[in-house]
MARNU-734304 format. One record per residue: residue in one letter; x, y, z of N, C-alpha, C in turn; residue number from 1. Coordinates in nm, 3 decimals. Each point is the difference from the previous one (the first is absolute). Layout:
! residues N
rest|n.px|n.py|n.pz|ca.px|ca.py|ca.pz|c.px|c.py|c.pz|nr
A|X|Y|Z|X|Y|Z|X|Y|Z|NUM
...
This chain:
! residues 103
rest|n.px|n.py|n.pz|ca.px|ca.py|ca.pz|c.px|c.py|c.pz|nr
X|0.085|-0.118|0.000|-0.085|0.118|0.000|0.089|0.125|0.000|1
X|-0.076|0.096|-0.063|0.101|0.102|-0.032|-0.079|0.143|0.101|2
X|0.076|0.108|0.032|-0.117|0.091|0.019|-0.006|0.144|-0.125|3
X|-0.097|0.013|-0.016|0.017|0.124|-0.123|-0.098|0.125|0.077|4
X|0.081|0.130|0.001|-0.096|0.103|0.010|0.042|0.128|-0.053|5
X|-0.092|0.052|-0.018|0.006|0.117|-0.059|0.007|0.157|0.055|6
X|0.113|0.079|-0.016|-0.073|0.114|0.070|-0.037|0.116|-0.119|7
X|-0.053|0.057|0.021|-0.031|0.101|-0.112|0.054|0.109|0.098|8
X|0.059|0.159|-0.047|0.052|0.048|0.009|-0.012|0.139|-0.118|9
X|-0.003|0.117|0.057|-0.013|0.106|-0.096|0.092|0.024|-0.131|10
X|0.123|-0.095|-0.002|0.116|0.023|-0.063|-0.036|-0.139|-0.112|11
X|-0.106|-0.083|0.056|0.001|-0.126|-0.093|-0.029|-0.133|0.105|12
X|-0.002|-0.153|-0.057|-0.025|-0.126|0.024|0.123|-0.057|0.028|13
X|0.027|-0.021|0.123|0.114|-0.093|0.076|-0.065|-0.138|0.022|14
X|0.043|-0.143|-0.088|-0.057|-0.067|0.059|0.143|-0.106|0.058|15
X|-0.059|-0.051|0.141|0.103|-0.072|0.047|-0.052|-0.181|0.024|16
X|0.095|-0.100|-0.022|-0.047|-0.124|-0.029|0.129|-0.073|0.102|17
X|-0.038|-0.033|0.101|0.112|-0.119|0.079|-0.088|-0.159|0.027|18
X|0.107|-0.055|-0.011|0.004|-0.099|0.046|-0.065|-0.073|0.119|19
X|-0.052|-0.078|0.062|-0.116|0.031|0.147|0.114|-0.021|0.104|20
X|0.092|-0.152|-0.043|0.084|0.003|0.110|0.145|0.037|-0.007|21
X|0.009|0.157|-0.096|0.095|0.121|0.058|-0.030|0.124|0.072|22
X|-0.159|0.015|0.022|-0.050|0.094|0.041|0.058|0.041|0.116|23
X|0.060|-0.100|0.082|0.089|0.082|0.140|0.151|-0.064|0.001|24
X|0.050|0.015|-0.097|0.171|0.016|-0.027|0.067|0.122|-0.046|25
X|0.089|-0.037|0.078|0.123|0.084|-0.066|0.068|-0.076|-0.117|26
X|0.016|0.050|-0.077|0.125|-0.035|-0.128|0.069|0.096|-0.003|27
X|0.148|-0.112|0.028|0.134|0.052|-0.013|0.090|-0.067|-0.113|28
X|0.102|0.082|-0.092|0.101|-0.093|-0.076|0.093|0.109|-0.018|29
X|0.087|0.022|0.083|0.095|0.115|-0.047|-0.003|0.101|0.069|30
X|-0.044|0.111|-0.101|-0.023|0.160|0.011|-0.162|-0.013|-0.016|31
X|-0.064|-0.093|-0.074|-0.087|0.015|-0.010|-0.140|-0.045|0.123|32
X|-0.036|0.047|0.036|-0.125|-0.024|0.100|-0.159|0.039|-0.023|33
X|-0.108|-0.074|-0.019|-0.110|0.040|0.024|-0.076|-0.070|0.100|34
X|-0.080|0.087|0.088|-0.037|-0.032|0.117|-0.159|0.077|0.016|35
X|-0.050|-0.119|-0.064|-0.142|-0.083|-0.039|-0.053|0.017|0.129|36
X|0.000|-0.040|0.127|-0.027|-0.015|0.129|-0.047|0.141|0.073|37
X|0.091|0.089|-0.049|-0.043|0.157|0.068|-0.095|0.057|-0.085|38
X|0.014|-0.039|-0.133|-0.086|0.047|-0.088|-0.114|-0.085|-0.038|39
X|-0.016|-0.067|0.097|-0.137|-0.132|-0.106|-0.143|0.049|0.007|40
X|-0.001|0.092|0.063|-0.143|0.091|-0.058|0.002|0.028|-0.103|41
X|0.130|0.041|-0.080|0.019|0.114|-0.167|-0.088|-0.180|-0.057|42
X|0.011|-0.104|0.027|0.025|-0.161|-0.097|-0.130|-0.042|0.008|43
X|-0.101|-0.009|0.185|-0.059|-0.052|0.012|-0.143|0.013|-0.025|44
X|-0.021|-0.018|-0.111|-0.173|-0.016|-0.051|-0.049|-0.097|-0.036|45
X|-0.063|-0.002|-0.116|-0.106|-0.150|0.004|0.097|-0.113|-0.021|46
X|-0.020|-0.075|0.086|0.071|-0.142|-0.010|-0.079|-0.086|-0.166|47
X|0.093|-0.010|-0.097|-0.022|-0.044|-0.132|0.107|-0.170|-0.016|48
X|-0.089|-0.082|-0.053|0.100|-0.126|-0.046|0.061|0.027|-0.168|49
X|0.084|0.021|-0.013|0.122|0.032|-0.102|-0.055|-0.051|-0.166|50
X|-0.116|-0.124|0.079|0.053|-0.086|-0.134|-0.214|0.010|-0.056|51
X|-0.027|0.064|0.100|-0.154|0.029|0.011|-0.021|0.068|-0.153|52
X|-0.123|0.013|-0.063|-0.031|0.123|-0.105|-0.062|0.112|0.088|53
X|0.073|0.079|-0.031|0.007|0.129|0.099|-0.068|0.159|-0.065|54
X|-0.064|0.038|0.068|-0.123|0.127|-0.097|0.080|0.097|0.081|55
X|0.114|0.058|-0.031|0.102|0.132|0.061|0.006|0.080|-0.090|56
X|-0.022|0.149|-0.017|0.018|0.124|-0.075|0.171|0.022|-0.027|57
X|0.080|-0.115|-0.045|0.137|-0.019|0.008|0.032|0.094|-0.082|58
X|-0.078|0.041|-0.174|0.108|0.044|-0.056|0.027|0.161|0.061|59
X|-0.137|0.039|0.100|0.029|0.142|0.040|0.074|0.056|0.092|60
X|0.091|-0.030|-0.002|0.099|0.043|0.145|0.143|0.104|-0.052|61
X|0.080|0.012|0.095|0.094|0.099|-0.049|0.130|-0.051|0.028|62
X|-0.002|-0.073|0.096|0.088|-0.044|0.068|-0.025|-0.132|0.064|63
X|0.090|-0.091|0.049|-0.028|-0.147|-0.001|0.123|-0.056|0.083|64
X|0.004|-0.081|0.149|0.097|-0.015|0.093|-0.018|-0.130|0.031|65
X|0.075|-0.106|-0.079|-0.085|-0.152|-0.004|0.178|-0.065|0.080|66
X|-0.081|-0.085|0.096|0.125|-0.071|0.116|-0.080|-0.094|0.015|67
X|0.106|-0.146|-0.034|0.023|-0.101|-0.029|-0.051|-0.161|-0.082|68
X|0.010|-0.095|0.008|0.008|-0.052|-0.171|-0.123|-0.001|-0.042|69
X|-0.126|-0.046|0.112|-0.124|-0.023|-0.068|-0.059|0.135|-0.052|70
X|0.021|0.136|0.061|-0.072|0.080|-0.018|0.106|0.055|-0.184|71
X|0.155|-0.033|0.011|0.029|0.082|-0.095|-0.029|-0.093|-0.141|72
X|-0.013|-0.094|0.055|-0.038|-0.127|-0.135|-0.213|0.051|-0.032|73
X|-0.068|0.062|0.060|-0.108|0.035|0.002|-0.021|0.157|-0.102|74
X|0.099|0.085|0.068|0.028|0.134|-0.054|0.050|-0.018|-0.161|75
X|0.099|-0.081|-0.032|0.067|-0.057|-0.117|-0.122|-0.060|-0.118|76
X|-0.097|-0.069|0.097|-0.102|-0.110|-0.107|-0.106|0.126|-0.038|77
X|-0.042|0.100|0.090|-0.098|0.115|-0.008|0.094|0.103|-0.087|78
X|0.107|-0.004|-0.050|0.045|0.092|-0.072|0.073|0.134|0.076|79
X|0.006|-0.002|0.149|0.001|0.133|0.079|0.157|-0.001|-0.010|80
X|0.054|-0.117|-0.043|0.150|0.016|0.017|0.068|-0.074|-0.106|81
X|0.139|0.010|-0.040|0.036|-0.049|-0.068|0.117|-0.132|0.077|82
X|0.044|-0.064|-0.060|0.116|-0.130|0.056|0.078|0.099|0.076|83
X|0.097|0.096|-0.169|0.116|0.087|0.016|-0.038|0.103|0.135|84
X|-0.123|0.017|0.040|-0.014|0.069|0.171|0.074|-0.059|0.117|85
X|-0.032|-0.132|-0.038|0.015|-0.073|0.119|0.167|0.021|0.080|86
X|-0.008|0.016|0.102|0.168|-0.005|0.082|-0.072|-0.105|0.114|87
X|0.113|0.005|0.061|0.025|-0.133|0.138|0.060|0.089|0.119|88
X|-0.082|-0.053|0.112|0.053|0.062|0.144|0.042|-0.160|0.054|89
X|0.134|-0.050|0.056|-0.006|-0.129|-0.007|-0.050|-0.085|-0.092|90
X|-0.101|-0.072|0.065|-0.070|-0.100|-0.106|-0.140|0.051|-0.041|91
X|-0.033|0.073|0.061|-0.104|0.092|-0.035|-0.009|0.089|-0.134|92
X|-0.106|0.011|-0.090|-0.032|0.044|-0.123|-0.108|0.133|0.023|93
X|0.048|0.137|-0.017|-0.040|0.125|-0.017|-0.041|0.099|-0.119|94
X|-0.076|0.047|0.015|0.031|0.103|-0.153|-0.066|0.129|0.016|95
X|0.017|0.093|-0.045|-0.090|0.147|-0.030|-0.010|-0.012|-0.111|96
X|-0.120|0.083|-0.027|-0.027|0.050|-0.115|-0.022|0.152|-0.009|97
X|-0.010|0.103|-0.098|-0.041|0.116|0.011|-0.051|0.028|-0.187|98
X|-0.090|0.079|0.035|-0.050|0.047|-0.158|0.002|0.150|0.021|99
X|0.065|0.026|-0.124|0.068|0.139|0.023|-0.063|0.057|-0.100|100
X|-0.124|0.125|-0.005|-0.062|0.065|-0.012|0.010|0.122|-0.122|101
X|0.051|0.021|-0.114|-0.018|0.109|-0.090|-0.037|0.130|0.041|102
X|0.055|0.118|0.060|-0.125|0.102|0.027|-0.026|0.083|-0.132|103
């Protein structure tokens, strides 16, 4: 199970997608750290199964903060991300996305 939620925001659509059981970790590998656990409110919304057919307003968002494999293998099959996004915290699989706007 993955969690996906959305915040809307005056600047645009942040949507964030974790994993259920990284929701209270730290990930460490290096220099690099994200720490899921202080932040798992930004992650925690509707609890979704990955592999479910899923009715989400995906392509409208602005921005996109997907931590670890089931959720980034989910983000990847919905189009929200590409492979070449993907990086690694340890063994852990991450990605952003951003859509950058014409004015």
């Amino acid at each position: 199970m993955i969690y996906y939620k959305e915040h809307v925001l005056e600047e645009g659509v942040i949507i964030a997608i974790c994993d259920e059981n990284l929701i209270d970790k730290v990930l460490e590998d290096g220099d690099l750290f994200i720490d899921v656990a202080s932040y798992s409110d930004f992650y925690k919304g509707e609890l979704i199964d990955p592999n479910a057919e899923v009715k989400l307003n995906l392509r409208e968002f602005d921005s996109a903060n997907v931590i670890g494999s089931e959720s980034v293998a989910f983000a990847i099959k919905n189009f929200l991300i590409g492979k070449d996004n993907v990086k690694m915290v340890g063994e852990v699989p991450y990605a952003q996305s951003y859509k950058v706007k014409k004015q």
